[in-house]
Steps between C-alpha positions, in 0.01 A plus 500: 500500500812705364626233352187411290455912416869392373394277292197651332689844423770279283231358227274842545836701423612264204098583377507842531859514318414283258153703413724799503721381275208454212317734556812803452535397105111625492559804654795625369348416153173725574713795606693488179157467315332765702879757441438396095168583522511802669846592284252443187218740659786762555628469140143508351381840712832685375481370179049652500657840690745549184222449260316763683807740537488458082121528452532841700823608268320438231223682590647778608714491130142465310367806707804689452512446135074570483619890638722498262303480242198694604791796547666454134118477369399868700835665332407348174131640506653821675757546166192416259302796672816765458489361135170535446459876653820606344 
């Protein structure tokens, strides 16, 4: 009986080596695709958080420059009136 287990294990080895052997190529290819992919998904959400970052500079630049001018328009109709009642 040990001798037959013997000589099953040697073509059942050679198999599973063999299917091993294939099969690797695959999987080391779907980890690179899944590290690209997830590489491109990184790259794309820092890329939509810098847009943001702008949008809110921009913003804040637009407001800013609204205060502005709603300020220089109240001196402006504040210099008209010490014209007008001088």
């Amino acid at each position: 009986m040990y001798i037959r287990l013997k000589k099953m294990m040697l073509p059942i080895s050679l198999c599973l080596v063999s299917s091993l052997a294939l099969v690797s190529p695959t999987l080391v290819k779907a980890a690179s695709d899944t590290g690209s992919i997830a590489a491109s998904k990184a790259a794309d959400q820092k890329a939509a958080l810098a847009k943001k970052a702008k949008e809110r500079e921009k913003a804040a630049e637009d407001k800013k420059t609204a205060e502005t001018a709603i300020s220089v328009e109240g001196e402006n109709k504040k210099e008209l009136e010490k014209e007008i009642t001088k």
